[in-house]
C-alpha positions, -999 to 999 in steps of 0.1 A, spaced: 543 660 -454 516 683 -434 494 660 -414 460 660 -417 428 644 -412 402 626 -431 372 649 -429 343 637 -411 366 617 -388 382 629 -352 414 622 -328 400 615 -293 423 625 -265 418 602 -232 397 631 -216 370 623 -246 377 584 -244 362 581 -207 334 604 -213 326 583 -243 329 547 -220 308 567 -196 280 567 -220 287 529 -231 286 519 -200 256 533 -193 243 517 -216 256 487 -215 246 484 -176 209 486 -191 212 465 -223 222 438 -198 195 445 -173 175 439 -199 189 404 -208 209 412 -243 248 403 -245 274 413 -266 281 408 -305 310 421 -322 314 414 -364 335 427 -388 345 464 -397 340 451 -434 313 431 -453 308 420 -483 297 447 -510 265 426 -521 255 416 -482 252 459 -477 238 470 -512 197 479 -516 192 476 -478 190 516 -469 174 525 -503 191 543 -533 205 573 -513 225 548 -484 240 530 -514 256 560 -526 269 565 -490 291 532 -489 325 531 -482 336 505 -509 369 491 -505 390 483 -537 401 451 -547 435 437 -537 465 443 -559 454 452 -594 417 464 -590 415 475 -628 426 441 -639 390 428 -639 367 460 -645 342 465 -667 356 484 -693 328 496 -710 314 510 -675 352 528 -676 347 541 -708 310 556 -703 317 567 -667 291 542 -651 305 546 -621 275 523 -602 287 494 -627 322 502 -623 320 503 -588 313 468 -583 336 452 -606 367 469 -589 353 464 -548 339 431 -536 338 449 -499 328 478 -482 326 491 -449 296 488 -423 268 513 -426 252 503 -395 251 474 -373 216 461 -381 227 448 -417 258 430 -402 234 412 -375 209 399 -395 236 382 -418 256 372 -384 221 353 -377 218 339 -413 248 325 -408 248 313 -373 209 301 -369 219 267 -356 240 279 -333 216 303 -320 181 298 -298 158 323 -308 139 348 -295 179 360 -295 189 389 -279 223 412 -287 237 441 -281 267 459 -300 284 489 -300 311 492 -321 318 519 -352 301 526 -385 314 544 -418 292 567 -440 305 587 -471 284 617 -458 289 652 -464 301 665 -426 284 685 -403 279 694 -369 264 663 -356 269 646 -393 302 622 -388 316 598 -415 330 580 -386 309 572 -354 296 545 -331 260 530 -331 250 510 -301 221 484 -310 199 465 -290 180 439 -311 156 410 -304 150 386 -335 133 355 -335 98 370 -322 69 389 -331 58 398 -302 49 435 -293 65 430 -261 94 442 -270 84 471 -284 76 480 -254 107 465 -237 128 486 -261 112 522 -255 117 516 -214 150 510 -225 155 544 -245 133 558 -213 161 543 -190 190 552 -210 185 589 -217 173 594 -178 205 575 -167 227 603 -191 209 633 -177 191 638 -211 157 647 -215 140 635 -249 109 627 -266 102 594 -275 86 592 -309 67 563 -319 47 551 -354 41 521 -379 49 511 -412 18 504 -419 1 535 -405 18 545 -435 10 520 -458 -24 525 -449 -25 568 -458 -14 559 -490 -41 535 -496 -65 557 -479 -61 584 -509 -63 558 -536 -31 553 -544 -11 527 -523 14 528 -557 23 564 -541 38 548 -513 72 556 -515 66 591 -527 42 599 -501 60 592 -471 91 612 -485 70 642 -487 57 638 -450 90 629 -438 100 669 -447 70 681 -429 92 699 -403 114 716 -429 90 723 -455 57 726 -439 23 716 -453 26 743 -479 57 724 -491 42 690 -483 10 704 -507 36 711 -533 53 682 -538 20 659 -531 2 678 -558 41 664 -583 29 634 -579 -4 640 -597 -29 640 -563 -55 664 -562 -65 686 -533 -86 657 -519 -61 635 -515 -35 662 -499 -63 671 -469 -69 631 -464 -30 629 -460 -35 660 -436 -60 651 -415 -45 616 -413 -9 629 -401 -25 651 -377 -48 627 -359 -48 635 -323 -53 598 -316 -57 561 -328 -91 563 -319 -96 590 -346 -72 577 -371 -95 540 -365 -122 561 -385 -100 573 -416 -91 533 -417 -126 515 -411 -122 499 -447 -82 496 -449 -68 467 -434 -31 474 -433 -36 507 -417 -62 489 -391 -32 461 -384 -7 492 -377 -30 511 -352 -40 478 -334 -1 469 -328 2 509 -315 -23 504 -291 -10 469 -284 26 484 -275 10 511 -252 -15 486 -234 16 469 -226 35 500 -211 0 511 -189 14 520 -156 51 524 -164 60 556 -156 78 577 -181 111 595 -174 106 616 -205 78 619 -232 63 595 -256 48 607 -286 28 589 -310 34 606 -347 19 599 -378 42 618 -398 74 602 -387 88 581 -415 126 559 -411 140 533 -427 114 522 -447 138 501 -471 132 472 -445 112 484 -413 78 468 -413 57 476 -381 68 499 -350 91 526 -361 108 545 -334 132 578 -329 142 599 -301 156 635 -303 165 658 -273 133 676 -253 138 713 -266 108 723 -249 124 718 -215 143 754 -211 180 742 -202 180 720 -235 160 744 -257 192 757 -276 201 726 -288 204 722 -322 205 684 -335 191 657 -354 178 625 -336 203 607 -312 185 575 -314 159 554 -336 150 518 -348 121 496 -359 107 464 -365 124 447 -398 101 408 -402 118 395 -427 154 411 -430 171 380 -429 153 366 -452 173 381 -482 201 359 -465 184 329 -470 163 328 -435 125 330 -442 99 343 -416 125 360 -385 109 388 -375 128 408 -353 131 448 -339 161 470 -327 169 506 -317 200 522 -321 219 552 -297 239 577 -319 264 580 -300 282 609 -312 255 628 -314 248 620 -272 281 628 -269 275 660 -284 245 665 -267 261 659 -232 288 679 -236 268 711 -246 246 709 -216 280 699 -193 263 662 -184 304 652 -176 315 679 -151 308 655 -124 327 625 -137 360 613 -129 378 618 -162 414 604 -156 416 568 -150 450 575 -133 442 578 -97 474 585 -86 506 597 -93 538 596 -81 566 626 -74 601 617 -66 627 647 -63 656 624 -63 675 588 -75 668 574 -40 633 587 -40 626 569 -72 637 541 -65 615 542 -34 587 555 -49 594 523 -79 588 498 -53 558 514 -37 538 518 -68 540 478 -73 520 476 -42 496 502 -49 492 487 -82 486 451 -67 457 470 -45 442 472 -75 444 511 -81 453 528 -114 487 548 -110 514 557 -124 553 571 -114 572 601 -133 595 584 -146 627 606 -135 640 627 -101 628 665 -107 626 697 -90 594 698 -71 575 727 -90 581 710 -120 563 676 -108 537 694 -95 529 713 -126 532 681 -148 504 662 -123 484 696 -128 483 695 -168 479 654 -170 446 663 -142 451 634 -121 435 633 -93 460 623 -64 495 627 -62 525 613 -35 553 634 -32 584 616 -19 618 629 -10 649 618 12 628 629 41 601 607 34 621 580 23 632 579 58 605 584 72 583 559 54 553 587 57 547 600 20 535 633 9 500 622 0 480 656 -17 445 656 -33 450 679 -64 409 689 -62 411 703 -23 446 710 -22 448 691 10 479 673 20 490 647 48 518 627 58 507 592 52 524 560 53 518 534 19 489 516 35 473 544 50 474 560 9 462 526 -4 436 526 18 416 560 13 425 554 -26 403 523 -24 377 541 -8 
C-alpha cells in the first residue's frame, strides 16, 4: 500500500509545530489580557446542532460521519432509490464534524447556562473540518481561534474585540486592514430600493463586488428584476464615504438608521486608541449573514504596504455579532459577538514574509555527544541534572565517532550541544559549543546549566 494523504489535510514536522504555538501563544497572551479563558468541546456534534446555521452552501460543506455498524440498516430507501442524497444523508449520519467553533459554543452555553455567569467570556483554539475544494490558503483541515463574549449587548465589545485583532496582528509582525460594517446597514439598502424581500440576493451580489466589479454587480442586480434606479441607490449606498452621508440615504429606514448609530457607537468608543494598522468602515462587506445580526467584522493582510504587496490571500480573520444564536438551542434573548484568527492562513501569511526567522524553533536546547561507553554513561547522569534545572535536552542515545554526532546535532538544529569524552570525563569540564556562533568552551555541568538558563 502507497501512503498518501487526505487532500486538503497536512503532516506538520516539529519545525512547523513551534511556529504554529508561536502564533497561539500570541494570541493567547492577548485573549487573556483581555479577560477570556479557555473552552475546549468536541471534534464532533450532532448533525442537527450544525445543519442551516452557515446557509445552504456550509451545509454542503459538512463532514458527516456515518452511523455505527450497519448505517444502511435504517435509510431511507426511497431517498436511495431517487439519489436524494440531502435525505439520504441524514438517515445514515446522526454526527458530523465541527465547521467552526462559534456553532459548538453557543450549544456549549445552551447547555451549560446555569453553570455559567454571563456577560461570559471564552476563548478556543482548536481544529475545524470543511469538505472544501483545496487551495492555496483553502484547507479541509485547519485551526480557528475564537474570542467570544455572550451574554451582552453592549457595543463595548465591539470595540474590545477590534483592539484585540489590532494587538494580535501587531504582535505577529503583520500589517492588516481592519474592516468593519452592520447587518443592518445591509438590511437597510435593501429596503432603501424597495425591496427588503431582495435581501438575500442583494447582499450576494455586493459581496462579489471585488471580483466582478459594478459592471457585474449591475448584471446580476438587474436578475433579480431591479431597474437602473435601484442599482445606482445600491451604488451610491456602498460607496458612501461616511456614516454621516449614508444617515441621508436612511432618514426614513429605521433598520439601516439602528446599524449606522451602533457604527458610530463602536468608533466613539475607540476615540483616542491608537491604531497599529487600519480600520475601515465598508459598506459592501457582507459575512455570515445566516446568523450575524449587527457589527460584522474581517481582516485581510495590508497589500498596500510594499513588503506585503505580493501577497495573495483571502481574509485571515473575521466575526460578528450573532443576538440570538442560542436561541435555536432553546436560550431566548443571548446576544453575544466573536472574531475568529484563521490560523493557517496567518501561518501562511508569516511564513511568506519570513515573520519566524528570528524564533527559536527547536524546543531541545541542548544536546548531548558522548564518543564512548564511559562517556555515556557520564553524560546519562548529567542530563538528569540539567533536566531537573528545568532545561529541554536530550542525550544521543549511543557512543559515536565525533563527526558523526556533530552532523546529527547539525540536521536535528538544536541549538547547544556538550561534547564529552574520556578526557572530559576526567576532567569534569565538558565540551560545551553553541551550534549558531560556533563557539566552544570547556565548562563544568553547573557552569552549562547556568548560561542555558540564561
Amino acid at each position: 500500500m502507497k501512503p498518501k494523504i487526505v487532500r486538503g489535510t497536512r503532516d506538520f514536522f516539529s519545525v512547523t509545530v513551534n511556529k504554529r504555538n508561536f502564533i497561539f501563544e500570541k494570541l493567547r497572551n492577548i485573549f487573556v489580557k483581555y479577560g477570556f479563558n479557555a473552552l475546549e468541546t468536541p471534534a464532533m456534534e450532532s448533525l442537527e446542532t450544525l445543519t442551516g446555521k452557515y446557509g445552504e452552501e456550509g451545509d454542503q460543506l459538512l463532514f458527516k460521519i456515518l452511523n455505527n455498524g450497519d448505517f444502511l440498516k435504517k435509510a431511507n430507501t426511497d431517498a436511495l432509490s431517487t439519489s436524494d442524497s440531502k435525505t439520504l444523508a441524514s438517515s445514515i449520519s446522526k454526527r458530523a464534524l465541527r465547521y467552526d467553533l462559534t456553532v459548538p459554543f453557543a450549544r456549549f452555553v445552551a447547555m451549560h447556562r446555569n453553570e455559567l455567569h454571563f456577560p461570559y467570556r471564552r476563548y478556543q483554539i482548536q481544529p475545524v473540518w470543511r469538505a472544501d475544494n483545496p487551495q492555496k490558503g483553502r484547507y479541509r483541515e485547519f485551526y480557528q481561534c475564537d474570542v467570544d463574549i455572550i451574554g451582552s449587548d453592549s457595543l463595548l465589545n465591539e470595540a474590545e474585540l477590534i483592539q484585540i485583532y489590532d494587538e494580535a496582528f501587531d504582535s505577529l509582525g503583520i500589517q492588516v486592514v481592519i474592516r468593519l460594517n452592520n447587518r443592518k446597514i445591509l438590511d437597510g439598502l435593501a429596503a432603501y430600493c424597495g425591496r427588503p424581500d431582495l435581501f438575500m440576493p442583494i447582499t450576494v451580489a455586493i459581496d462579489k463586488l471585488d471580483k466582478i466589479g459594478w459592471s457585474g454587480v449591475q448584471k446580476e442586480i438587474e436578475s433579480m428584476g431591479l431597474d437602473l434606479t435601484a442599482f445606482e441607490k445600491i451604488k451610491a449606498v456602498v460607496t458612501a464615504p461616511d456614516l454621516q452621508t449614508l444617515k441621508k440615504y436612511f432618514a426614513a429606514i429605521e433598520i439601516g438608521t439602528e446599524g449606522i448609530k451602533e457604527l458610530q457607537t463602536v468608533l466613539d468608543f475607540l476615540e483616542g486608541y491608537q491604531f497599529s494598522n487600519q480600520l475601515k468602515i465598508d459598506f459592501s462587506l457582507a459575512r455570515g449573514l445566516s446568523y450575524y445580526t449587527g457589527c460584522i467584522f474581517e481582516v485581510a493582510v495590508d497589500t498596500s504596504i510594499d513588503h506585503q504587496k505580493n501577497i495573495k490571500i483571502g481574509s485571515i480573520g473575521g466575526g460578528g455579532r450573532y443576538a440570538d444564536l442560542t436561541g435555536i438551542f432553546g436560550l431566548k434573548d443571548m446576544s453575544g459577538v466573536g472574531v475568529s484568527f484563521g490560523a493557517a492562513r496567518i501561518y501562511d501569511v508569516m511564513d511568506e514574509l519570513d515573520l519566524f526567522d528570528n524564533i527559536d524553533l527547536n524546543e531541545c536546547k541542548v544536546m548531548l555527544l558522548c564518543m564512548d561507553e564511559t562517556a555515556l554513561k557520564y553524560g546519562f547522569k548529567a542530563i538528569r541534572k540539567i533536566r531537573q534545572a528545568g532545561i529541554a535536552s536530550s542525550i544521543y542515545p549511543k557512543a559515536w565517532k565525533f563527526q558523526k554526532l556533530m552532523k546529527f546535532a547539525n540536521n536535528v538544529k538544536v541549538p547547544f550541544v556538550v561534547v564529552i569524552g574520556s578526557q572530559e570525563v576526567d576532567s569534569g569540564m565538558l565540551g560545551f559549543k553553541n551550534m549558531q556562533t560556533g563557539d566552544q568552551n570547556a565548562c563544568s555541568i553547573d557552569s552549562i546549566i547556568q548560561q542555558l538558563s540564561k
